[in-house]
LUMKOLLUM-870929 format. One record per residue (C-alpha): y negated, x, z; residue in one letter. Coordinates in steps of 0.05 Angstrom, whole numbers, plus 5000, padded with zeros to 4 digits. Layout:
YXZa/...
REM end
This chain:
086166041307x/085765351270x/092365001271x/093564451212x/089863831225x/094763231245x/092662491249x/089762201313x/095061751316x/100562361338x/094762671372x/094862111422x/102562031423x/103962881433x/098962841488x/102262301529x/108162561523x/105963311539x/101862971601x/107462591619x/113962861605x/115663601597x/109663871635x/110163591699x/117063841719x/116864351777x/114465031739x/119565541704x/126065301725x/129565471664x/131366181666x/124666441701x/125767111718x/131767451703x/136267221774x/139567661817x/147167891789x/151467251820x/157367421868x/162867621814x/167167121821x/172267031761x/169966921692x/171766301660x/175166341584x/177265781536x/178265811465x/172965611413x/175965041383x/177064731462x/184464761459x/189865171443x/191365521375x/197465301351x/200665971345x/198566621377x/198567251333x/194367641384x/187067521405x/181267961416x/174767741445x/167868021478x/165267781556x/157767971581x/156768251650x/150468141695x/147068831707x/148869191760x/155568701765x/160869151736x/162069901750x/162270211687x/169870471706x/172869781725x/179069501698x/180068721687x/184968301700x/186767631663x/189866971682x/192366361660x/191365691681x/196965731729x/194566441750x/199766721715x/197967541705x/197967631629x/197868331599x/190468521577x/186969131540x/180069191566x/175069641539x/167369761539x/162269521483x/155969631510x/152169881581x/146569701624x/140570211621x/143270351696x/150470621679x/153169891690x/157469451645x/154668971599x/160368771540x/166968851547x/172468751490x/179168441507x/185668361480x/192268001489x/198368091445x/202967581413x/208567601461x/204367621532x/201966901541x/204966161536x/198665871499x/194365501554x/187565221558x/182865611613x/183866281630x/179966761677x/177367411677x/176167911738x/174068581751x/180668861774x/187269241754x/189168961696x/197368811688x/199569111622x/204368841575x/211568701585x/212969151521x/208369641496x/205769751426x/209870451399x/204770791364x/208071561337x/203271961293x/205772621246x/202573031196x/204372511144x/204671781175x/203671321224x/208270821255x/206970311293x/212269831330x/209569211360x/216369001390x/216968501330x/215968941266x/215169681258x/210269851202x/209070491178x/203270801146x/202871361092x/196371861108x/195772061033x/196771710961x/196371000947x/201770650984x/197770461051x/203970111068x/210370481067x/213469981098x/214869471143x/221369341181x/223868711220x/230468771259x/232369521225x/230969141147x/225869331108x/221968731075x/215768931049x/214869541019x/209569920977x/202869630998x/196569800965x/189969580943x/188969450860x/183469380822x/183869100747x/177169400715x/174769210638x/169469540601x/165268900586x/164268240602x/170167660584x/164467310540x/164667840488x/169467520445x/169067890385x/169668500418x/175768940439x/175868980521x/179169590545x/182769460611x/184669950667x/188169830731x/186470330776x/189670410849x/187170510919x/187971180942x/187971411017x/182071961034x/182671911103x/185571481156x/185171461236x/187771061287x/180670781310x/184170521371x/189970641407x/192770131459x/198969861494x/196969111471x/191669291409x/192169861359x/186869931297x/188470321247x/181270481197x/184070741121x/178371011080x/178771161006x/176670980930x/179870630875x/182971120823x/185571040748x/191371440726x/187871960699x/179172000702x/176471310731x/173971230803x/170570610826x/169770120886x/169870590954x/174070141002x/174870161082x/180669661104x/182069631179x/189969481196x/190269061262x/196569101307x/198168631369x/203768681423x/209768291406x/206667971346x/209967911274x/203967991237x/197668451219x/190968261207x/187568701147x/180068691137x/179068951073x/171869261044x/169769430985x/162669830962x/160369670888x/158870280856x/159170270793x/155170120733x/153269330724x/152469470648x/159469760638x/163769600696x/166968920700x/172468820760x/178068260727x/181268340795x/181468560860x/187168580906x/191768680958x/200068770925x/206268990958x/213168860945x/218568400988x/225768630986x/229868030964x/236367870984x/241067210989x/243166850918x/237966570876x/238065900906x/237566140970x/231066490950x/224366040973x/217266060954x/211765690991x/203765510981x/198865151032x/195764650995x/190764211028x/190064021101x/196864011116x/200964001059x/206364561025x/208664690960x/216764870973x/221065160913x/227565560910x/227366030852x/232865640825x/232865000845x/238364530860x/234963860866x/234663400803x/240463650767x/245063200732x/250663460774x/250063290861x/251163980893x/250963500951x/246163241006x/247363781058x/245864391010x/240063950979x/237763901049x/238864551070x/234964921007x/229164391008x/228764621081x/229365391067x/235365451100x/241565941079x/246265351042x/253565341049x/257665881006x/258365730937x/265765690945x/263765070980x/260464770929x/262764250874x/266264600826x/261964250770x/255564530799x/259465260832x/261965320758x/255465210722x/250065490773x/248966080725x/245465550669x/239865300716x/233665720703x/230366170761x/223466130762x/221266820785x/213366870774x/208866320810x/201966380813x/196565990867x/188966010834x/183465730867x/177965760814x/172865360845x/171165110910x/173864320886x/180464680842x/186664970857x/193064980806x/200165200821x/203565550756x/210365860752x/215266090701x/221866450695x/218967170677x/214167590630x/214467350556x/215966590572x/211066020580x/207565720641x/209465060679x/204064640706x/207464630770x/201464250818x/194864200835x/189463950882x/182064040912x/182464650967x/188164990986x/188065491052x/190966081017x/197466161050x/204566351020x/211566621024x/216666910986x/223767061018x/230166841040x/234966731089x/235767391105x/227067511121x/220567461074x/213667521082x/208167061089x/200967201062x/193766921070x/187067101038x/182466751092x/177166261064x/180466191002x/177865650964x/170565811000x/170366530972x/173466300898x/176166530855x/181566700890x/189766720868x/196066900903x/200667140854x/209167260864x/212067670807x/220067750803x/222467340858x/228667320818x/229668130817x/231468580877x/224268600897x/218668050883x/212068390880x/206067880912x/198367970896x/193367730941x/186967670901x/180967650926x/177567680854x/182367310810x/183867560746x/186166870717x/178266760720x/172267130675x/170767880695x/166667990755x/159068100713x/154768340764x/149168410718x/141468280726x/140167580702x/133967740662x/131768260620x/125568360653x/121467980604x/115368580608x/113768650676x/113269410669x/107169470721x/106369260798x/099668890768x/105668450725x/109768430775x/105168130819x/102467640770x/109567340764x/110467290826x/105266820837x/109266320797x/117066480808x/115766800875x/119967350845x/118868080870x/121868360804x/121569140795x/125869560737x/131569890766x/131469380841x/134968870812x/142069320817x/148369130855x/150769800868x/151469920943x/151669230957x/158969060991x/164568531005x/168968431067x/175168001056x/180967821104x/188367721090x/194667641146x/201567861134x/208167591167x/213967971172x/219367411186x/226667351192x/226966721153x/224366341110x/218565931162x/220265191158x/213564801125x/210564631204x/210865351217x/207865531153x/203565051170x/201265321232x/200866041206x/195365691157x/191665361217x/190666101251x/188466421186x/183165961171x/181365931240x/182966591279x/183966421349x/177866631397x/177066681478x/169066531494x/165666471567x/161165941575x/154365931557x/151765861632x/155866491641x/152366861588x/145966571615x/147266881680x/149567551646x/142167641619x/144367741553x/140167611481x/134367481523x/136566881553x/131966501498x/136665881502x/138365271556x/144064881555x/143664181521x/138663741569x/136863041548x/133662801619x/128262601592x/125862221528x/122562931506x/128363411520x/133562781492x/128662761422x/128663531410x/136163641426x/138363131372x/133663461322x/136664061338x/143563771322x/140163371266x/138664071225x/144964481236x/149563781219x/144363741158x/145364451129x/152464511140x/152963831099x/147564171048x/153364781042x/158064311025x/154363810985x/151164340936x/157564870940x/154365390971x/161365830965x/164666320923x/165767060926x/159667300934x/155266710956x/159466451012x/155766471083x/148166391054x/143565871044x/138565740991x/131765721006x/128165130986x/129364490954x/126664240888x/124663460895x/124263360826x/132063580797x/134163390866x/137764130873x/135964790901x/131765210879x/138665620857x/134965910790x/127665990805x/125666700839x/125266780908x/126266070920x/134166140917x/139166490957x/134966591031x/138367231047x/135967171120x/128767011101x/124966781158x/131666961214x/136666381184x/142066811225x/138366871288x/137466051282x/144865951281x/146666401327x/141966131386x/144065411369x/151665621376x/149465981448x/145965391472x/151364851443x/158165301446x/159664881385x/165965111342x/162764901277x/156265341286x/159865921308x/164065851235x/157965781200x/154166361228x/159966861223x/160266641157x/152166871149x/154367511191x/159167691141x/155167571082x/148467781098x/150968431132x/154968641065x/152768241013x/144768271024x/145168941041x/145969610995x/150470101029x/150170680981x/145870890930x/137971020924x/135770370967x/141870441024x/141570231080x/136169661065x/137069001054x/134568550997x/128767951000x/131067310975x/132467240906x/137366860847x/142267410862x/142467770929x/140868410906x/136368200859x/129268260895x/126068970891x/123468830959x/128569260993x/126869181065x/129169311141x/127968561160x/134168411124x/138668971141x/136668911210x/142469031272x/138168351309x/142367851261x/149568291271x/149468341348x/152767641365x/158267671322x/159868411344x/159468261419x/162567611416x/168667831377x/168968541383x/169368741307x/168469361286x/166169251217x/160568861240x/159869581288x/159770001226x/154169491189x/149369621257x/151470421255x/148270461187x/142270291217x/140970861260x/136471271208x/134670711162x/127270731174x/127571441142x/128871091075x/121170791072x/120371421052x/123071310980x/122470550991x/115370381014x/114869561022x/108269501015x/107870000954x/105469410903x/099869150950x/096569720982x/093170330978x/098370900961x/095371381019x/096570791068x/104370961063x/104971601036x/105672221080x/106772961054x/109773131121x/118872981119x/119172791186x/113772201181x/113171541154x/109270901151x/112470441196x/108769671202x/109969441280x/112868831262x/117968701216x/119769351202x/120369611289x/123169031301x/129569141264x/129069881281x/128469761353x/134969311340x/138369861314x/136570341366x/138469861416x/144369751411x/146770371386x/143470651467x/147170101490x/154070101457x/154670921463x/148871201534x/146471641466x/140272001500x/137072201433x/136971461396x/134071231476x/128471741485x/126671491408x/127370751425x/122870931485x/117871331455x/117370871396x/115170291448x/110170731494x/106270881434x/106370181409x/102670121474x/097870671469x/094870341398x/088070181419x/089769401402x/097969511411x/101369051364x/094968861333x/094069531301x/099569301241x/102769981241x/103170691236x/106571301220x/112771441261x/114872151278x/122172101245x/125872651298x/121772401361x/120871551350x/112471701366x/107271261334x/101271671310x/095171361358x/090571051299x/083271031309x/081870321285x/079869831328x/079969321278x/084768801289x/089868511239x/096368121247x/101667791192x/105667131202x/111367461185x/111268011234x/115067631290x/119367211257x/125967761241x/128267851301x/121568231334x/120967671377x/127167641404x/127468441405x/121168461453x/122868021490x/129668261504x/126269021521x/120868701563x/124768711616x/130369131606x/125769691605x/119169531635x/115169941605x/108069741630x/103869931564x/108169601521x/108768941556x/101968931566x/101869051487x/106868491469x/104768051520x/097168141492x/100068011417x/104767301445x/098467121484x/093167121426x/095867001357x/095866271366x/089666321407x/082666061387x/077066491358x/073466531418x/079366791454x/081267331401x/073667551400x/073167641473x/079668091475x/079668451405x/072968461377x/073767951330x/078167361306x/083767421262x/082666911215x/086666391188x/094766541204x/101066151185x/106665921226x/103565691284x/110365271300x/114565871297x/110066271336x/109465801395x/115166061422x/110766751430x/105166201478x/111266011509x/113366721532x/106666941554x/106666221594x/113366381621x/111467161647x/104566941667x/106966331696x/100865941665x/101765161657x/095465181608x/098865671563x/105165331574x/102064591559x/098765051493x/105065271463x/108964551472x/101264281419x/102364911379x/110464641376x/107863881363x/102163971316x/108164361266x/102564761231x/106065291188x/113064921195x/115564251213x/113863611244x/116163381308x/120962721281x/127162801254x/126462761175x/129962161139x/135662281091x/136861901035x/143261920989x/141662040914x/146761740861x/147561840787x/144061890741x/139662260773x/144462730795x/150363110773x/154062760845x/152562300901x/147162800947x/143862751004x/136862891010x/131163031064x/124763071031x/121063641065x/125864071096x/127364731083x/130265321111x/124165741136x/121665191164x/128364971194x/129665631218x/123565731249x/122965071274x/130065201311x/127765881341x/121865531367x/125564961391x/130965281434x/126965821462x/120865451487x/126265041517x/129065621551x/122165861564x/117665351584x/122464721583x/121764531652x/116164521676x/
REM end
């Protein structure tokens, strides 16, 4: 294969440094084969940010075993710094093909632990809690006591949340989800809108887990009007922690509805909060930003033109009960009944640079401007002396609009909204953003394509199926929290608390691969492709902020190239915008967070996880469970397509963190390859008896993109549940991978849909796409290569690493003939670098580090410059780097990290 001609001037530079620097290093050091399991000594833990949270509402966490290493019935045991026992559930996420353990989940509760640094792990008894989570199920409800609070659960209706009880008080009651629907968009002016509030009611409910330090409890259901309406399917999960005075809820919703007709004003989270204590005594509290609080009584007692005095000025500005009003000045005492309570406030975030506070006394008077400021952290509280709540929508000003809303705080019971859509801003218009414009053939289609690099088709463009996963905390307290503790409480939302091993540890464990190194700058080389490493992650996290890449249902993505000339993304032009995973994005992040054990990259790739996994994805409906191709909106693309929805870009967030959403999103999986069926990719661009098959049970499967995620899916559901069936599938699907005449240089065939088998095709023609290797098949392969060792199909992959980058002459002499000109030569060194790596071949090896160098197909070897771009030119001060983008970044970073892994010391 030719690779993209570069001057002879980096010619002569690459090759002294490749003669001189990374290739004469003693030969596959880094990670060569897969090492014996280490004596088990214990496993070191520290949190993600380096040092303690600040607060400790209960933790939960994954660890990776070497094979062989853990017994797949061993306990653990968990210590602190001082080896102090702490109280520990341990339970299994995923085996070794030989019985063995290879993730485990873990959690500590609230009350078991003084927060330390290090802790360590061990294969062991594990010491269980001091107190025990109470956990008492009937025919009606569930209750769960955590030793702090005692919640309970209703199993039918709409009030989730019966209610929750601190020290034998009820204080919140009557929790629910709400959804404010409107027949039409807020831009029809003229028009009447017909609003509906519909309710969240319960069709089932479990308790997913049951432990003495964890409990989960999964509620399942569908928003429902009074009478007809249904919309929005929702699954919330309810988290509960030993000793903790808190619950986490992840809350899901599923749009179904109909884009042209159904417009969600708002969608929420509302319960009430049982108020006690006089007026004055009654407090109200918003995070605003970093560190600040907004702190109000309901009827204040500062400012007044009579001095209640300092120490009851003191004690309310505090949130602290005052002294009895008996105790007051008579000339305030006598007169308290003329100052106005303020019962409704209102916290909207309705832009990622925005937030307002409002309040006013109740319904049917006017508004007070009561503050504002850039980015508030989403926290609040209403209550008293006598016990409150506080309330959090996690990344609240990055998933805008967002509003916290407290309703009749001067009443018996204030009623709080948390809002994840707020309805303070225009109707949720989930609408296709063109009409179509006549492209009522694939011939059209295709045509405009080639100038928007838009896949349009009728009917693709649709939202439904596509979903949302939010996060809120509540806290049950006994008091109104004094603004550090708030404080604190704001710190832990935004930034759940997290236990990680090391990355040598995971290393060890032969986990992902082991496609990454630690950081290494011992040499000039190593030094210059470390800090480009660092160079694009600190780049696109700056590009996120720079060019607000937030809001509801954009937060977590990237866009996908830049335009030079309005000095923006391509936010507006075809496939050009959102990424939506194009090209592995996630997989990028996710390395560079293994290989750095940075905080920041492990924010910004859970923040992918989340979106791509719901957002990118269609759940329901006639394209479920595919994802969508990049696009202006992320549904938009009528390429619907396994690359996207693949389990390979879900795996690290669900074994580092345990989360069983992110377990659901890799479930769905399972059977999604049945859906080419209906959904044939390559229906606009090939033959229609190439893909279609009267036979149910079989369908056109391509070997690349498209068995690559499927083989992700089957993996880890073999892994995560011994399931014999999805194994022998996996298994078959890879032995007759191998049996192809040319293995992966066959393209594809039809796949027997109950037994995983490849149809043996006849051709011995061979053909290959750029594309093919670069969602996650790479890593896939590799990762099977040796956990199975299945002879044909390393041979096969192997084969495929060894020769797509090759010359003509080489592809000739093995496959009949050359492939012709291919793309992404830089990506796909990493494939040289493998084959250099099992073969243990310094010329291959000295191959893929040119193939890395000469950047044909992606990007060049020094770090690009950035320039800041000022007015008027631009809409703000922006930083630019002419040439990058995010395929090539991506693929660039893959290549980077795992010929580093691979071939980096040789």
């Amino acid at each position: 294969m030719k690779l993209n001609p570069i001057s002879r001037r980096e010619f002569v530079r690459n090759s002294v440094l490749l003669s001189g620097g990374l290739f004469m290093l003693p030969p596959f050091a880094a990670n060569a084969e897969q090492p014996s399991p280490p004596a088990l000594g214990p496993v070191e833990l520290s949190w993600l940010n380096k040092s303690a949270p600040p607060l400790n509402p209960g933790v939960t966490w994954g660890v990776s075993w070497p094979k062989g290493a853990v017994n797949r019935k061993s306990d653990f045991s968990l210590k602190g710094s001082e080896g102090t026992a702490i109280g520990v559930q341990n339970w299994p996420l995923a085996y070794w093909p030989d019985g063995s353990l290879k993730w485990t989940g873990h959690a500590i509760g609230a009350g078991e632990m003084a927060l330390g640094e290090k802790f360590s792990l061990t294969p062991g008894k594990a010491k269980g809690p001091t107190e025990k989570l109470k956990v008492e199920e009937t025919a009606d409800t569930i209750s769960i006591d955590t030793g702090k609070i005692r919640c309970l659960l209703n199993k039918k209706g709409n009030s989730i949340i019966a209610h929750i009880q601190r020290d034998g008080r009820k204080i919140l009651e009557e929790g629910k989800l709400v959804l404010m629907h409107q027949d039409r968009p807020d831009d029809d002016f003229f028009e009447n809108i017909d609003r509906t509030q519909l309710l969240g009611e319960i069709s089932s409910i479990s308790l997913e887990q049951m432990g003495d330090v964890r409990s989960v409890v999964k509620v399942e259901g569908i928003h429902k009007a009074e009478v007809g309406k249904s919309l929005l399917p929702y699954i919330i999960r309810m988290y509960f922690y030993q000793g903790a005075e808190s619950i986490k809820i992840l809350h899901t919703i599923i749009y179904d509805g109909d884009e042209e007709k159904d417009f969600i004003k708002g969608l929420g989270i509302r319960f009430d909060v049982a108020m006690e204590d006089e007026l004055h005594n009654r407090h109200i509290r918003f995070t605003g930003e970093e560190d600040g609080v907004f702190s109000e009584a309901v009827r204040g007692l500062t400012g007044l033109r009579r001095d209640p005095g300092k120490d009851v000025r003191d004690a309310q500005l505090l949130g602290k009960k005052t002294k009895p009003l008996s105790e007051f000045p008579d000339n305030v005492a006598g007169n308290i009944e003329n100052i106005p309570a303020f019962g409704d406030y209102t916290l909207y975030q309705g832009s990622s640079d925005a937030f307002h506070i409002k309040k006013r006394t109740k319904h049917g008077h006017t508004w007070l401007n009561s503050g504002q400021g850039r980015r508030s952290n989403g926290m609040g509280y209403v209550g008293s002396a006598s016990g409150g709540v506080a309330f959090g929508i996690r990344n609240f000003w990055q998933s805008y609009p967002a509003q916290l809303d407290i309703r009749n705080a001067h009443t018996d019971k204030a009623q709080v909204t948390t809002w994840f859509w707020a309805p303070q801003s225009p109707a949720m218009d989930l609408r296709f953003y063109h009409d179509g414009m006549g492209l009522d053939t694939h011939e059209k289609q295709l045509k405009a394509m080639d100038i928007t690099y838009e896949d349009y088709e009728p009917g693709f463009g649709t939202a439904e199926g596509v979903a949302r996963t939010s996060e809120v905390m509540l806290w049950v307290l006994p008091a109104t929290p004094e603004q550090v503790n708030l404080v604190k409480m704001a710190s832990v939302l935004t930034e759940p608390p997290l236990l990680t091993t090391t990355s040598e540890h995971m290393l060890q464990s032969g986990v992902f691969g082991q496609l990454w190194s630690t950081p290494d700058r011992s040499s000039d080389q190593r030094k210059e492709i470390e800090e480009q490493l660092d160079w694009y992650f600190d780049f696109y996290q700056k590009q996120q902020e720079q060019h607000r890449w937030f809001g509801f249902w954009d937060y977590g993505d990237f866009m996908h190239t830049y335009d030079v000339d309005r000095k923006v993304w391509r936010y507006d032009v075809g496939g050009f915008a959102w990424d939506n995973s194009e090209l592995s994005t996630d997989l990028w992040l996710w390395y560079y967070y293994l290989k750095t054990g940075r905080a920041d990259a492990f924010r910004l790739a859970e923040a992918m996880t989340r979106h791509t996994g719901e957002v990118d994805v269609h759940h329901t409906g006639p394209f479920a469970p595919l994802g969508s191709r990049h696009n202006v909106q992320h549904w938009g693309c009528s390429a619907k397509q396994l690359r996207i929805s693949t389990a390979a870009n879900r795996r690290f967030y669900y074994y580092l963190t345990a989360d069983e959403r992110t377990g659901d999103l890799m479930r769905e999986q399972i059977d999604a390859v049945a859906t080419l069926r209906k959904v044939p990719p390559t229906r606009k661009v090939t033959a229609k008896e190439n893909w279609v098959t009267e036979d149910p049970d079989m369908v056109h499967v391509g070997f690349g993109t498209d068995w690559g995620a499927i083989s992700a899916a089957w993996l880890v559901e073999w892994e995560r549940t011994e399931n014999e069936g999805i194994k022998k599938k996996l298994l078959n699907s890879m032995r007759t991978i191998g049996e192809q005449p040319l293995g992966f240089f066959n393209g594809g065939s039809k796949m027997n849909l109950q037994t995983g088998e490849f149809d043996i095709v006849q051709s011995r023609r061979p053909t290959a796409s750029h594309l093919s290797a670069v969602f996650g098949l790479t890593e896939m392969a590799i990762e099977l290569y040796d956990l199975v060792g299945m002879e044909s199909f390393n041979k096969a992959w192997l084969t495929y690493c060894e020769l797509y980058n090759a010359d003509d002459a080489a592809q000739e002499k093995v496959l009949g003939s050359s492939l012709g000109s291919l793309n992404l030569a830089q990506g796909h060194s990493r494939l040289t670098a493998f084959a250099a790596h099992k073969k243990k071949d310094p010329a291959l090896a000295k191959r893929a580090w040119e193939e890395f160098y000469a950047g044909a197909g992606g990007t060049g070897r020094i770090t690009p410059s950035m320039e800041t771009i000022t007015g008027p030119s631009v809409l703000r001060p922006t930083i630019q780097a002419i040439g990058v983008s995010t395929n090539g970044t991506a693929q660039w970073g893959l290549a980077a990290i795992q010929n580093l892994a691979l071939i980096g010391k040789m």
